[in-house]
N, C-alpha and C positions, 0 to 999 in steps of 0.2 A: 474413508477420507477421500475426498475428491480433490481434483488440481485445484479450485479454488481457494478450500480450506488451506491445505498446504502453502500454498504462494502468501496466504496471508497471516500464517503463521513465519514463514519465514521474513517476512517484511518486517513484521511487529518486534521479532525475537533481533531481525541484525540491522535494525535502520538505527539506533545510537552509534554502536561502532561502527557503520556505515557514516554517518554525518561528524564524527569522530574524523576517519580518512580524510573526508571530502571537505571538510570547512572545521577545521578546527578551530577555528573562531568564531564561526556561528556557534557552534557548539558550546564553547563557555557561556555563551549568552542565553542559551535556551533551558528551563525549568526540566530537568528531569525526573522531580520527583512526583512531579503530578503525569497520572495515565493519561492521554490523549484518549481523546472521542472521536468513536468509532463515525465516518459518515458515509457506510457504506448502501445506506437508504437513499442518502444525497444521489451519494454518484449513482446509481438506479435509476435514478427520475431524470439527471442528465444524459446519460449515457443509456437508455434502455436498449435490451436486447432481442433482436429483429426475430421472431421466430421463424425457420423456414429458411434465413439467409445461409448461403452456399458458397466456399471462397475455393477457389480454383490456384493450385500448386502453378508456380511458374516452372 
């Protein structure tokens, strides 16, 4: 399992009791019982990843 996987298991598993915390008001308003789509294809095509790019520690 790579850092990706993980990060987006843990996103999936704690963003209700996360939006819970943070907007308990949005939160009554929002369908829980329907699974959300996945658009991790989207963000790929927005955000692609540079190969080759190099970030220097400050």
């Amino acid at each position: 399992m790579n850092i990706g996987t993980s990060l987006k298991k843990v996103i999936t598993e704690l963003f209700e009791p996360f939006m819970l915390f943070v907007a308990p008001d949005l939160y009554e308003k929002l369908e829980w019982s329907k699974k959300p789509d996945s658009l991790e294809q989207e963000f790929q095509r927005i955000f692609p990843v540079k190969k080759g790019t190099k970030y220097k520690r400050r």
